[in-house]
C-alpha positions in Angstrom: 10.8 15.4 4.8 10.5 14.3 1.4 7.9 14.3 -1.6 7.9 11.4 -4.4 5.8 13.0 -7.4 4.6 11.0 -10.7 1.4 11.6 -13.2 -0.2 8.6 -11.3 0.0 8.0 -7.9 -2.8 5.6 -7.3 -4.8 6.6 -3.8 -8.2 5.7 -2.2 -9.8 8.0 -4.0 -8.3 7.1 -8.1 -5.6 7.5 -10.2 -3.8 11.3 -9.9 -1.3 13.1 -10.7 0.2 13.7 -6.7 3.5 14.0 -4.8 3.8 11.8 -1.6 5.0 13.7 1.5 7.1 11.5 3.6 8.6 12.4 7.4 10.6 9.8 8.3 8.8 6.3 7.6 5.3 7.5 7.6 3.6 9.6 4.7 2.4 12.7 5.8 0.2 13.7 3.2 -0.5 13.3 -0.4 -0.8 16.4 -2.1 -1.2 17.7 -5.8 2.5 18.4 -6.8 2.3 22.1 -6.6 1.4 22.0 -3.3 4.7 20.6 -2.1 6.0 23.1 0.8 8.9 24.8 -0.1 12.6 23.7 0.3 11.2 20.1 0.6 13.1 18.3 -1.7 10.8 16.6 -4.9 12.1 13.1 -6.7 9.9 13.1 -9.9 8.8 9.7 -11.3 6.9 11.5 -14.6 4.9 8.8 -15.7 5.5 6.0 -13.8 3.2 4.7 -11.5 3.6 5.1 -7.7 1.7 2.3 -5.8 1.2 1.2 -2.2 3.7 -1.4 -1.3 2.0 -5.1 -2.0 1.0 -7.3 0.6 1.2 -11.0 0.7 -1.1 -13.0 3.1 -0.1 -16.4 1.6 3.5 -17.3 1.9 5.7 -20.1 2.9 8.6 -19.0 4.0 9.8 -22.5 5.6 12.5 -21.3 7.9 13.2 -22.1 10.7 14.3 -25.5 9.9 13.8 -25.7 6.1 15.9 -22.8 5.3 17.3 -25.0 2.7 14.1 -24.7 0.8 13.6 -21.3 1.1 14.4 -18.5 4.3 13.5 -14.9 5.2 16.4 -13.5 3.0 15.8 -14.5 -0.4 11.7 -14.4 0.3 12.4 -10.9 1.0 14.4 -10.0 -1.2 12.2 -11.8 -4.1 9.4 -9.8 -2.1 10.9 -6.6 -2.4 12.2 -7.2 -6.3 8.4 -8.2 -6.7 7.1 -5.0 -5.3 5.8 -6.3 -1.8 6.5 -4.7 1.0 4.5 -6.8 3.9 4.4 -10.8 3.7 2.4 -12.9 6.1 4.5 -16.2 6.7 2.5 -19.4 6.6 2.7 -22.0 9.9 4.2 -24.8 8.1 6.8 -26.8 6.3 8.6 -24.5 9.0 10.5 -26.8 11.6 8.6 -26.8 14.6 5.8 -25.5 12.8 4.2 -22.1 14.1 1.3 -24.2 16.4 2.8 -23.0 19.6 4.2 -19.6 21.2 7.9 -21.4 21.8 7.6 -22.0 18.0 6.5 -18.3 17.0 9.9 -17.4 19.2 11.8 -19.8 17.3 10.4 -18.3 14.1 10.9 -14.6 15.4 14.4 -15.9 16.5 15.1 -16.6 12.8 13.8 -13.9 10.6 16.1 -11.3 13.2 18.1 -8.9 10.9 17.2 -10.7 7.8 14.4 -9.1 6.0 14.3 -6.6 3.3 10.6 -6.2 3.6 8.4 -6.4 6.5 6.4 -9.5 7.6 3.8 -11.2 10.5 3.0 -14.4 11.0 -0.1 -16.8 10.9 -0.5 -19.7 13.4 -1.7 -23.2 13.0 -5.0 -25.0 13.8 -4.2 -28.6 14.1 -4.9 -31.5 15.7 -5.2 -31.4 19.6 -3.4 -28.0 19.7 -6.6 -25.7 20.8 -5.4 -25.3 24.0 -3.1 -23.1 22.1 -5.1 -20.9 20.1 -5.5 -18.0 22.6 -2.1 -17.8 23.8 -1.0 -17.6 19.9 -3.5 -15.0 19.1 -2.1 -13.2 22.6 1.5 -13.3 21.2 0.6 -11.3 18.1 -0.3 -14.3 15.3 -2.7 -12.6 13.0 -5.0 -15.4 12.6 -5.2 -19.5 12.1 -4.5 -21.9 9.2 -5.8 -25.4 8.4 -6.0 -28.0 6.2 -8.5 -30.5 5.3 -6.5 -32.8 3.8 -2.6 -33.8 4.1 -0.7 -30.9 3.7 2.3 -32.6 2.2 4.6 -32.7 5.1 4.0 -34.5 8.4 4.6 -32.2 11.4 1.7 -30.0 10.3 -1.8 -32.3 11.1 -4.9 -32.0 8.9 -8.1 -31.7 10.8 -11.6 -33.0 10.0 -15.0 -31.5 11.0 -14.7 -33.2 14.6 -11.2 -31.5 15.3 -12.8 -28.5 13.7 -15.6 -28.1 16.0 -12.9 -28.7 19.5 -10.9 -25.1 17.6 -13.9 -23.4 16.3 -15.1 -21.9 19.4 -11.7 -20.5 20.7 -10.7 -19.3 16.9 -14.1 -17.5 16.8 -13.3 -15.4 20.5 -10.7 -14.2 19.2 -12.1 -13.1 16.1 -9.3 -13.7 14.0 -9.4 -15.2 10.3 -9.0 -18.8 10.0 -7.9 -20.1 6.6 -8.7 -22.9 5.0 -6.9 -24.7 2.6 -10.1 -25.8 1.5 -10.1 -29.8 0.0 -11.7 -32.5 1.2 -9.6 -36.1 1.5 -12.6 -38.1 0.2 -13.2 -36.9 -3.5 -9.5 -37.7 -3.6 -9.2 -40.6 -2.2 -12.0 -41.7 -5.0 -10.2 -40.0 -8.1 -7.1 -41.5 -7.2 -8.7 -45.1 -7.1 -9.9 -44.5 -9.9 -6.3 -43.9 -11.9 -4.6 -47.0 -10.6 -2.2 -47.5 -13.3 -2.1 -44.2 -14.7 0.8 -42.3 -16.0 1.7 -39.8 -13.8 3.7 -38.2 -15.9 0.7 -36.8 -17.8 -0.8 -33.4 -16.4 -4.3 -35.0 -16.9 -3.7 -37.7 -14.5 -2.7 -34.9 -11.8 -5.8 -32.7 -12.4 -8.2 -35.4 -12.2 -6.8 -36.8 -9.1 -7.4 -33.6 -7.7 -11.3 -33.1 -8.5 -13.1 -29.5 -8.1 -15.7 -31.7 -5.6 -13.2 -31.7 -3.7 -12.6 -28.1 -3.2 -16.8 -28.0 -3.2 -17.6 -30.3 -0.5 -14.9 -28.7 1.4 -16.1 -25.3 0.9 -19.6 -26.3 1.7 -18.6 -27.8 4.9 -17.0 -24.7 6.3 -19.6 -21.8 5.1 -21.9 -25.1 7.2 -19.4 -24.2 10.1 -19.2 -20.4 9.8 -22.9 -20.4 10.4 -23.3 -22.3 13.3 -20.2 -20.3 15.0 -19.3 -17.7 13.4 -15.9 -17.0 12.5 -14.2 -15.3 10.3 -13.8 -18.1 7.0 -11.1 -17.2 4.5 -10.9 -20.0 1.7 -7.0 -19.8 0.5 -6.4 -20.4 -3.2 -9.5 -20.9 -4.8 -9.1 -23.1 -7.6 -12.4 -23.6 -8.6 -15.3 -21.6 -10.3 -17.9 -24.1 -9.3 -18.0 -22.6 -6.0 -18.3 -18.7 -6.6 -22.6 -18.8 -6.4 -22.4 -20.7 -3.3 -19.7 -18.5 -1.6 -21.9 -15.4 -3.4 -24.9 -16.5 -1.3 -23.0 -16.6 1.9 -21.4 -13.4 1.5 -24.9 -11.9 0.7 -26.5 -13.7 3.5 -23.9 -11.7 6.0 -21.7 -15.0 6.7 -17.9 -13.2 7.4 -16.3 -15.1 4.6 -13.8 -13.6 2.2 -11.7 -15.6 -0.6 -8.6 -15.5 -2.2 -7.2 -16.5 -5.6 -3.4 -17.1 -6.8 -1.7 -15.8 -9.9 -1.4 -18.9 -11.2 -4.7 -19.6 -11.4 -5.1 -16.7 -13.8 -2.8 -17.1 -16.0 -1.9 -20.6 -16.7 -4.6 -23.3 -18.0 -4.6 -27.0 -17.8 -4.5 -27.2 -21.5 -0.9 -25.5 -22.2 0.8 -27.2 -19.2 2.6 -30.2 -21.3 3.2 -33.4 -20.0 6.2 -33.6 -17.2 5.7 -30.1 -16.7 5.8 -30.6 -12.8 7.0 -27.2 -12.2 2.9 -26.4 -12.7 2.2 -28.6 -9.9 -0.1 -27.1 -6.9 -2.8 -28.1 -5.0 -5.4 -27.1 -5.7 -4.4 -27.9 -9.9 -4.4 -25.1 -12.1 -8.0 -25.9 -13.9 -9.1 -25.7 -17.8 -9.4 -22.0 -19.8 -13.2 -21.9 -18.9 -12.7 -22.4 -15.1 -9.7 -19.6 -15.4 -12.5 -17.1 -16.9 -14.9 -17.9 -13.6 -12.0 -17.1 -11.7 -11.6 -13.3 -13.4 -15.3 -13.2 -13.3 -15.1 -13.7 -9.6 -12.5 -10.7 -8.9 -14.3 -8.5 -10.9 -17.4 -9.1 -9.5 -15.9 -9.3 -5.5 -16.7 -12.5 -4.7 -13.4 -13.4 -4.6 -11.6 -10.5 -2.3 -7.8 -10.7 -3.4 -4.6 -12.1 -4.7 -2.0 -13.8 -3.1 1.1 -16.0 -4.2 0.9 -18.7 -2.2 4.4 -18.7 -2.7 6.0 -22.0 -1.9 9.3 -23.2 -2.9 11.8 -26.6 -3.0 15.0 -27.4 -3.6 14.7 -28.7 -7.4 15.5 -32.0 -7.2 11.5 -32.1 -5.1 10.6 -31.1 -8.2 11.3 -34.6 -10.1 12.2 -32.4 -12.9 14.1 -35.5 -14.3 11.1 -37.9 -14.5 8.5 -36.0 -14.7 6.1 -37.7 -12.5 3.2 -35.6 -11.0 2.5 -37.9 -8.2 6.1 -37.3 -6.4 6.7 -33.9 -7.1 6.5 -31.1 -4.8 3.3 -29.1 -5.1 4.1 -25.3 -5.0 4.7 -22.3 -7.5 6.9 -19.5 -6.0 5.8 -16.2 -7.8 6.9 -13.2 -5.3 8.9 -11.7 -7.9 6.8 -12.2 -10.6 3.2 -11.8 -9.3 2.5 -8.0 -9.9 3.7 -8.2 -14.0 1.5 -11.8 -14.6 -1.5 -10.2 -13.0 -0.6 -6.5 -14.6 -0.1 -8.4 -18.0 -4.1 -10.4 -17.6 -5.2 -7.3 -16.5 -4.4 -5.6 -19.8 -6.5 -7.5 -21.5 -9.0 -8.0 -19.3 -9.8 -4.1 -18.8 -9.0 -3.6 -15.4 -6.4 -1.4 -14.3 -4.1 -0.5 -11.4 -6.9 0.2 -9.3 -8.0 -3.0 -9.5 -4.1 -4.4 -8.8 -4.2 -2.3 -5.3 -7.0 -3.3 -3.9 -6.7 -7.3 -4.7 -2.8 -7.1 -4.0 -2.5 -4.5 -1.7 -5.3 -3.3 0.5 -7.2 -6.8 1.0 -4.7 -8.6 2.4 -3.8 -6.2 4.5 -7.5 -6.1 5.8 -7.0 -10.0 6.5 -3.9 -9.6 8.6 -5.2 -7.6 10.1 -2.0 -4.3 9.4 -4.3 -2.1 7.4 -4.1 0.5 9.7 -0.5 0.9 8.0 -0.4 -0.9 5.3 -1.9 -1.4 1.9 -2.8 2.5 1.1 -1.1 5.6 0.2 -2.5 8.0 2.4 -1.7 10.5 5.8 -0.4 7.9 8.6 0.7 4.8 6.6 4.0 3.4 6.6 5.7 4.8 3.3 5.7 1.5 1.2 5.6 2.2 -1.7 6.2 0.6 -5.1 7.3 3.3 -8.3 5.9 0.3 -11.7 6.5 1.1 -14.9 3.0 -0.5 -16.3 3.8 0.0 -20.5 7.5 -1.9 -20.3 7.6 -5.5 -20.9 10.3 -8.0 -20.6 10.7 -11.6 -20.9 11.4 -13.9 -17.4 14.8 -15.4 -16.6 16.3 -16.7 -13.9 18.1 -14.0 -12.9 14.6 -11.7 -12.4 13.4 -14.8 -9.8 15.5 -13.9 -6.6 13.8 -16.8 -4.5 16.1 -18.9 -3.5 15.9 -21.8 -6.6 15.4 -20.2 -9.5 12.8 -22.8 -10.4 9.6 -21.4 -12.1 6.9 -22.3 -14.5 7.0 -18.8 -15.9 10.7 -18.8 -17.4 10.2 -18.2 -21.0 7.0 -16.0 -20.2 6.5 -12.4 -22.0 4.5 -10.4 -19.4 4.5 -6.6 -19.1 4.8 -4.1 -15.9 8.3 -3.8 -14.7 8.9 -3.1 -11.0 11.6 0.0 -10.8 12.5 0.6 -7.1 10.4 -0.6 -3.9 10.7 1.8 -0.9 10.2 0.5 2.8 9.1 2.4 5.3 10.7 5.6 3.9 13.5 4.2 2.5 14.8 2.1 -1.3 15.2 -1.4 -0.3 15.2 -2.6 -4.0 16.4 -0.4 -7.2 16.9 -1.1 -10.9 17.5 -4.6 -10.8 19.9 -4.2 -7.2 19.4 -4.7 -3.3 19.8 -1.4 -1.2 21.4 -1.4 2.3 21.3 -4.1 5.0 17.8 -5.8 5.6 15.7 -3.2 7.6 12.3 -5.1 7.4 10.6 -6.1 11.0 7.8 -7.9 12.4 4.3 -6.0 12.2 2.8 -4.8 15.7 -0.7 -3.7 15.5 
């Protein structure tokens, strides 16, 4: 046994001064640091904070069969660097995507002896594959994904609210989460017939192609859906304030509906990204300064349960990086690295603190995947994740802090504060100081 001591080890219960107890990859107790048994050995972290290792229910990890955009070594590495210990892989951009058990064993095939942090993945809701929903949910998916509108690559089919109502009955026995990339085709349709013409090069032509009615009506639809069958609704990526009142009133009316926001939603705003600037593309668009503030308002108030990266990655020439043109560029901002220090640093001047930081990054999304019987929390029987963060340091972002595969990243250049130290897994440093520890020891999650 061990015992990992600091002046602020953040629990269930607050911020204290504590000592973790760890027998082999489980913590055995937390304990104030003078009641650490004798003989047991004490690594003292003074003032730096101890946290539970960060979970990440919104990642594209793309391999198989896309490896070249991304794969389960650098996303863990850039994981582990970021202070996450538990991803939960997205079903597409993958090759086949994750819509079938032979294509979960493919994926489970893959990630083998690769990982430096743990990881589970979701499976895929899409047209005419229902048949497949219980026998995914069987083989240990931890719940669905969808799209409303074209998810940018082919293999991966977006449904409308007739294919919706053929999976909604199965998804809701097996009372898993489905989520919902959460924008409807027609409000998009109209904006972009609208722009005809346009230069695409300019960021206003991308956000007004993408329209927050779009996100509404979508949103609307499937809070319609969750009351007629009643399924767990998660809404991925929230872009938009205009729907936090209506997805209030569902959550107060009892409707199982939780939400999630990105970091880059919080800390960018449409008015700083400069023209060409297609590194800032996503989909949903990051929205104006005001819409940013609903967004905070919404976390702070619980409305909207978490944050998650939505980490998706491309090899840089998918960026158009050359001509600038929004329309053919790659939507997708990887942040795993980064995504503890931007939302430390808007915390700081927000007023919320590392309490806060845990339960949006840490013990919500493990609640969604369903591993928070392990994960998420520093406390007796958890898997030892933990994260030591040194909240007061600040540092500027390069490409060699990135660690995904491309270092391609709309925060280059940013000054943020909150520097990750070491990230332990499971008992044991997978990341230290700026370095990589051991072979990859990260594995699948088993309930």
């Amino acid at each position: 046994m061990r015992a990992y001591a600091s002046q602020r080890v953040v629990t269930p219960e607050g911020i204290r001064p504590a000592a973790l107890l760890v027998d082999g990859d489980k913590i055995r107790d937390v304990v104030p640091r003078n009641e650490v048994p004798p003989g047991v050995v004490i690594e003292d972290f003074g003032s730096s904070a101890l946290l539970p290792g960060l979970v990440d229910s919104h990642v594209h990890i793309n391999e198989p069969g896309r490896t070249e955009w991304e794969g389960f070594r650098t996303a863990t590495r850039a994981a582990a660097a970021g202070g996450y210990t538990m991803l939960v892989d997205m079903p597409l951009n993958c090759v086949p995507t994750t819509t079938n058990v032979a294509a979960l064993e493919a994926k489970r095939n893959a990630a083998r002896g690769q990982c430096y942090v743990d990881w589970a993945a979701w499976g895929g809701a899409v047209e005419g594959n229902q048949q497949h929903i219980r026998q995914l949910a069987d083989a240990g998916v931890r719940g669905f994904k969808c799209f409303l509108v074209h998810p940018g690559i082919d293999e991966f089919t977006m449904v409308d609210e007739a294919e919706l109502r053929k999976h909604l009955p199965g998804i809701a026995q097996t009372a898993l989460p489905l989520l919902v990339h959460a924008e409807l085709p027609g409000p998009i349709e109209a904006a972009s017939s609208r722009l005809r013409g346009a230069d695409w090069t300019q960021y206003a032509t991308y956000l007004e192609s993408r329209p927050e009615e779009a996100e509404l009506e979508a949103i609307r639809l499937m809070l319609a859906l969750c009351r007629e069958y009643k399924f767990r609704l998660h809404i991925v990526h929230l872009a938009t304030g205009l729907a936090l009142e209506e997805l209030l009133t569902a959550q107060d009316a009892g409707l199982p509906v939780t939400v999630e926001t990105c970091p880059h939603y919080l800390h960018f705003k449409a008015e700083d990204i400069p023209d060409r600037a297609t590194q800032c593309k996503c989909a949903p668009p990051i929205r104006d300064a005001r819409n940013r503030e609903k967004l905070w308002q919404g976390l702070g108030s619980g409305v909207i349960d978490m944050v998650v990266t939505d980490h998706s990655p491309c090899p840089p020439a998918m960026k158009r990086s050359g001509e600038g043109n929004f329309r053919h560029a790659w939507g997708g901002i990887a942040s795993l690295s980064l995504a503890l220090p931007v939302i430390w640093t808007e915390c700081t001047q927000r007023g919320f603190g590392l309490c806060e930081i845990v339960r949006w990054m840490a013990e919500k999304p493990a609640q969604l995947a369903g591993c928070d019987n392990r994960k998420g929390k520093l406390a007796a029987g958890y898997d030892a994740d933990f994260v030591v963060f040194e909240p007061e340091q600040r540092f500027e972002v390069n490409e060699a802090g990135l660690h995904h595969r491309y270092p391609v990243s709309p925060y280059l250049g940013e000054k943020l504060q909150g520097v990750v130290k070491r990230t332990y897994l499971r008992g044991q440093p997978v990341f230290c100081e700026g370095s990589f520890l051991g072979e990859p020891r990260g594995a699948e999650f088993h309930s």
